[in-house]
C-alpha positions as CSV (number, residue, x, y, z in Angstrom):
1,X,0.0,0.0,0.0
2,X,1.0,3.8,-1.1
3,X,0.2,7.2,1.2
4,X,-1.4,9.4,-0.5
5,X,-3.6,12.9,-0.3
6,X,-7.2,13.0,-1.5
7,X,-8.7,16.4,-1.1
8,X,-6.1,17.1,1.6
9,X,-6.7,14.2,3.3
10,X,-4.2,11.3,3.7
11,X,-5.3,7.7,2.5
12,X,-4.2,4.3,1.6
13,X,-4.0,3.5,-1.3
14,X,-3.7,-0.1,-3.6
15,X,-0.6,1.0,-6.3
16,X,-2.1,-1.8,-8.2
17,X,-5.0,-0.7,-9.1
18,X,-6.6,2.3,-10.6
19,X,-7.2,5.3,-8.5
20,X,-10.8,5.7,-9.7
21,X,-11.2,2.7,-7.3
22,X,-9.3,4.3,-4.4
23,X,-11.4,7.4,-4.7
24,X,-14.4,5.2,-4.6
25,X,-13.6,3.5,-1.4
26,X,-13.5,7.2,0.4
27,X,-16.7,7.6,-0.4
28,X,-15.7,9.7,-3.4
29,X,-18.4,9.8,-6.6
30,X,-16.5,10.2,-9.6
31,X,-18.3,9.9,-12.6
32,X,-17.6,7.5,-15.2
33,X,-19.3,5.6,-18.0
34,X,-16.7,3.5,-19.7
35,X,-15.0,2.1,-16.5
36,X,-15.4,-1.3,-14.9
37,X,-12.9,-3.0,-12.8
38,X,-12.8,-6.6,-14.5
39,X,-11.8,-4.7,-17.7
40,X,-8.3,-2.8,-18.9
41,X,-8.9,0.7,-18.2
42,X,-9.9,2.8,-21.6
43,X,-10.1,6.6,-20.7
44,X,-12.7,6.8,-23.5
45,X,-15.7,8.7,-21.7
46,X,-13.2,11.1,-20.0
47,X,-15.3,11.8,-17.4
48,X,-13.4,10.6,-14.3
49,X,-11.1,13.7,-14.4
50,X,-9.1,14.3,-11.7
51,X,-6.1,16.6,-11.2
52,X,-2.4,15.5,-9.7
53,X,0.0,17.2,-8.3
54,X,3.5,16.2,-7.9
55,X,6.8,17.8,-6.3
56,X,8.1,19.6,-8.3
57,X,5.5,19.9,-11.4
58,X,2.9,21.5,-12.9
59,X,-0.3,20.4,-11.4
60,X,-2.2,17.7,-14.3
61,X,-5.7,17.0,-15.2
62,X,-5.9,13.3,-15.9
63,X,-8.4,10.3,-15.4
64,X,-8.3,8.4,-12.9
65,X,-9.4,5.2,-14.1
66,X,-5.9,5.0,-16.3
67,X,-3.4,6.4,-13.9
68,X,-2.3,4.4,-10.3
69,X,-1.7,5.7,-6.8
70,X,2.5,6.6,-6.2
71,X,3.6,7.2,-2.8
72,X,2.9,10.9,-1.9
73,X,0.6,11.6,-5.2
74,X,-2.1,14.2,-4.4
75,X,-5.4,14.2,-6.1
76,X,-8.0,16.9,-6.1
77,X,-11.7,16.4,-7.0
78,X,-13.3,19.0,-7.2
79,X,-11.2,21.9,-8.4
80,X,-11.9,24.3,-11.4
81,X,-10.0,22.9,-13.9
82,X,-11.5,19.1,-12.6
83,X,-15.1,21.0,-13.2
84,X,-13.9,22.4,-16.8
85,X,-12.5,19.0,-18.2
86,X,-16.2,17.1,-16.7
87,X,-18.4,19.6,-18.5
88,X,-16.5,19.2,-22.0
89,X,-16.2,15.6,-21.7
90,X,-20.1,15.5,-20.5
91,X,-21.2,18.2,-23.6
92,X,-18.9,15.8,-26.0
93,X,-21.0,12.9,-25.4
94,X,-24.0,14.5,-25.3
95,X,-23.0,15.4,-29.2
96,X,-22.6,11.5,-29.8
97,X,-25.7,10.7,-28.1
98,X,-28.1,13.6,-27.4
99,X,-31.0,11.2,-27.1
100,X,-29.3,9.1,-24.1
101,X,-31.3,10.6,-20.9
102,X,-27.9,8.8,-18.3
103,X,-25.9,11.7,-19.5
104,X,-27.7,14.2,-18.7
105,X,-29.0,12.9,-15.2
106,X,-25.0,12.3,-14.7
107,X,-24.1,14.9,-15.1
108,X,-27.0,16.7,-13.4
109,X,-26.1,14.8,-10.3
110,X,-22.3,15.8,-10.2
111,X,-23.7,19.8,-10.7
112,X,-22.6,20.1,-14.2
113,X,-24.3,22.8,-16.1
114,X,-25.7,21.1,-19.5
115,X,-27.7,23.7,-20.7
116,X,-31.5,22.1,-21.7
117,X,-31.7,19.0,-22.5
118,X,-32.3,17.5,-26.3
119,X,-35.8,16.6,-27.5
120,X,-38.5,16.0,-29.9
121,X,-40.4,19.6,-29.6
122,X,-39.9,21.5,-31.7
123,X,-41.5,24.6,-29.7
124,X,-44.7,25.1,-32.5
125,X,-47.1,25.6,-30.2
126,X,-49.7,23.6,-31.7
127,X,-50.8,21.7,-28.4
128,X,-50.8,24.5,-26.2
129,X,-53.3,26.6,-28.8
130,X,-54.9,23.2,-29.3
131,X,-55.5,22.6,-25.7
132,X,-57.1,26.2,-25.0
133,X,-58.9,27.1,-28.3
134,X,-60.0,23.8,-29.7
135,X,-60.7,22.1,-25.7
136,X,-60.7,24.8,-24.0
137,X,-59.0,23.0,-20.7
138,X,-55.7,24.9,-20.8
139,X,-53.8,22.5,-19.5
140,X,-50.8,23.3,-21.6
141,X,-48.1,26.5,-21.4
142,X,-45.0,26.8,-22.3
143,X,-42.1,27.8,-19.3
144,X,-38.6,29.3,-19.8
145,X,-36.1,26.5,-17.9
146,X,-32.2,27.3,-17.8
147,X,-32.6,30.1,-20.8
148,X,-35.0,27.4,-23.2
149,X,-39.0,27.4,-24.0
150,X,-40.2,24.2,-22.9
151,X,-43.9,23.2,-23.0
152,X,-45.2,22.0,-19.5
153,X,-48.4,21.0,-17.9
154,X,-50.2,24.2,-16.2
155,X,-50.5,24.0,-12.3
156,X,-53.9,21.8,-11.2
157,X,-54.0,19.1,-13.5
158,X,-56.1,20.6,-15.6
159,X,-55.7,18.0,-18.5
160,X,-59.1,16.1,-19.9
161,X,-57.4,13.3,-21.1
162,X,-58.4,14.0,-24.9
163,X,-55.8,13.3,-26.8
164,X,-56.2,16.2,-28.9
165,X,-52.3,17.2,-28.3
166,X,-51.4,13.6,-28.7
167,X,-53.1,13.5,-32.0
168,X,-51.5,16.7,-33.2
169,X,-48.1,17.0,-32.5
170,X,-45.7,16.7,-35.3
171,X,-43.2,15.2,-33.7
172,X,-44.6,12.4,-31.8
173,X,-43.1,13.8,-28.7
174,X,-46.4,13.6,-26.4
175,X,-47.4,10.5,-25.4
176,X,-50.4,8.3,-24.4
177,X,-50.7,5.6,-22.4
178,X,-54.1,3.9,-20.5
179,X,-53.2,1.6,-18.3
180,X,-54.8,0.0,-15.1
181,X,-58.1,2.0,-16.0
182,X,-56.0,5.5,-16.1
183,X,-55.2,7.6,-19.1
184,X,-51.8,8.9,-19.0
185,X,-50.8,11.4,-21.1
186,X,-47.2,13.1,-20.9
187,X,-44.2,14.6,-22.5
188,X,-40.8,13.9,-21.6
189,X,-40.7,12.8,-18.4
190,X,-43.5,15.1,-17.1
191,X,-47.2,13.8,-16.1
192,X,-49.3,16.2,-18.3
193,X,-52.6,14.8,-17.1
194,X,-53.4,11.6,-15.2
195,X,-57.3,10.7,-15.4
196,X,-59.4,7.6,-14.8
197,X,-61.3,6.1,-17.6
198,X,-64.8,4.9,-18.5
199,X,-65.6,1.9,-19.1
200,X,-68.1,1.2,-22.4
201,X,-71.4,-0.5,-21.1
202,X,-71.3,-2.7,-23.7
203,X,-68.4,-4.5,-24.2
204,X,-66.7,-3.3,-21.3
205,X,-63.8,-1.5,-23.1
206,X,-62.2,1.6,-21.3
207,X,-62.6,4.5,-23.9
208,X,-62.5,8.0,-22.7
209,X,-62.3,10.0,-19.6
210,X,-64.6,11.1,-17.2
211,X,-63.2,14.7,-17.2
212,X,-63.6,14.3,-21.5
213,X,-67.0,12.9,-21.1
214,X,-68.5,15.9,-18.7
215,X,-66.9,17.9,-21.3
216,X,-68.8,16.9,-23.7
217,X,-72.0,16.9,-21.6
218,X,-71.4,20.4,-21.3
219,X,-70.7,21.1,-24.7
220,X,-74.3,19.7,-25.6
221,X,-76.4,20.9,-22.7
222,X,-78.3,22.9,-25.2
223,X,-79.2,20.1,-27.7
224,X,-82.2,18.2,-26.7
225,X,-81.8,14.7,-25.2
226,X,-84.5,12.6,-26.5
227,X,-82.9,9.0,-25.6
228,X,-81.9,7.0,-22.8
229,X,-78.4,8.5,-21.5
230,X,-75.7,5.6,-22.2
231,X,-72.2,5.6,-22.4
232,X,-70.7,3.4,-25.5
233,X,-66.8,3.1,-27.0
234,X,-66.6,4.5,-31.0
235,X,-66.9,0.6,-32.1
236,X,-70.0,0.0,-30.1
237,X,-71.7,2.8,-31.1
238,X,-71.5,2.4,-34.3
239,X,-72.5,-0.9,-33.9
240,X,-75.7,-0.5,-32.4
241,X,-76.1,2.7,-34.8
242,X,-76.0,0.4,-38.0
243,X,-78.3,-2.0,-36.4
244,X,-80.8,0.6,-35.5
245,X,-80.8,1.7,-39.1
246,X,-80.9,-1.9,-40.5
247,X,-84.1,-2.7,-38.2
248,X,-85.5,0.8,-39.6
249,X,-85.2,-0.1,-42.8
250,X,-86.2,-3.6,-42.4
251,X,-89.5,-2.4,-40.8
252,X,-90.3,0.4,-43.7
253,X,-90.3,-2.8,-46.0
C-alpha cells in the first residue's frame, strides 16, 4: 500500500489498481461511464477527471481510471479545472448521443451545467393553442427553464385526457398511455394529465375519460336529449347505430 492525499486528506491506497477505485472506497463519486474493474482501463468517456499534483510539477488533469496511486501523489476532485474537463467531456458525449437521458442525469447529479436537454419539440405551439382554443381545458403553457421554451403541464391538472395534443403533435413527442383504468398522457418525463377512464357498457372497453366525457355533456347541454343517456366506445356505437338503421329499414319494408 501507497500514502497518498485525497482532497487534503491522507489515505491508503492499492498501487495496483486504478485510482478511480481508491477514490471510490472514500466515499468519493467520480463519474464515469466506460469504467469497470474486471476490464483494462480505456479513458474513452473522460469523465473521471481528476487533477495531480507532484513535487516539483505543474499540477495535471488526468483520469483516474488509467493512472495508479504513487507514494505521496495528491489528487484533487473537485477543483476548477477538474469541473472544466467534466463539462467538455459531459457536452462531448452529449453530441454522440443527445438522445441518451444517463448523461444528462449524470451529469446533473455531479452539478454540471448542461444547458436544456435535447428533445423532440420543436416549440410550434400547436398543443398548447390546441389545448385552449379547440378544448378549451388549458392545460398546456410553455415555461422558460435554464434560458429554453419548454412546454409544461399548467399548475392543477387541468388536463381532460383527450388526446387532442397527442393526435397533433408533429413530432410524436407527447405520449399516451391507459393503463390500469388511467389515461396517462405526458411529455418527456412530465405527467401532463393523469385521469381515470370509463368503461363502455357494452363490451366493457375503457374509452375515454370522465373529465372528456363531462366535457362533452357540457358542450351539448343545449341540444335536446331525447334517448336513454348511455355511455358506449366508438366501435359500439356504431354498432348499435348500423343496427338501428338496419331494423328501420327492415321495418319500412
Amino acid at each position: 500500500m501507497v500514502e497518498i492525499i485525497v482532497n487534503g486528506q491522507r489515505v491508503q491506497a492499492d498501487p495496483e489498481k486504478p485510482l478511480i477505485e481508491t477514490l471510490k472506497k472514500q466515499g468519493i463519486d467520480v463519474p464515469a461511464l466506460c469504467y469497470h474493474p474486471a476490464l483494462s482501463p480505456a479513458g474513452a468517456c473522460k469523465l473521471c477527471s481528476v487533477e495531480i499534483f507532484a513535487p516539483n510539477k505543474p499540477s495535471q488533469v488526468k483520469f483516474s481510471c488509467v493512472i495508479k496511486p504513487v507514494e505521496g501523489l495528491e489528487v484533487r476532485t473537485d477543483t476548477e479545472p477538474v469541473i472544466r474537463a467534466r463539462t467538455a467531456a459531459f457536452r462531448k458525449l452529449a453530441q454522440f448521443a443527445p438522445e441518451a437521458t444517463v448523461i444528462w442525469k449524470l451529469a446533473e447529479k455531479h452539478g454540471i451545467n448542461m444547458g436544456s436537454p435535447p428533445d423532440e419539440c420543436i416549440r410550434c405551439r400547436l398543443c398548447v393553442r390546441a389545448c385552449k382554443e379547440l378544448v378549451g381545458a388549458n392545460a398546456l403553457k410553455m415555461e422558460k427553464r435554464n434560458g429554453a421554451w419548454f412546454m409544461v403541464p399548467t399548475e392543477g391538472n387541468r388536463c381532460i385526457g383527450c388526446g387532442t395534443c397527442v393526435n397533433l403533435c408533429p413530432t410524436g413527442v407527447i405520449k399516451q398511455e391507459d393503463r390500469n383504468g388511467l389515461r396517462i398522457i405526458s411529455i418527456r418525463d412530465e405527467v401532463i394529465g393523469q385521469n381515470p377512464l370509463l368503461q363502455c357498457e357494452a363490451c366493457g372497453r375503457y374509452f375515454a375519460t370522465s373529465k372528456f366525457m363531462s366535457r362533452v355533456d357540457s358542450k351539448t347541454d343545449d341540444h335536446p336529449h331525447v334517448k336513454e343517456h348511455h355511455r358506449y366506445c366508438p366501435t359500439c356505437a356504431k354498432l348499435l347505430s348500423d343496427r338501428v338503421k338496419s331494423a328501420s329499414r327492415i321495418k319500412r319494408m
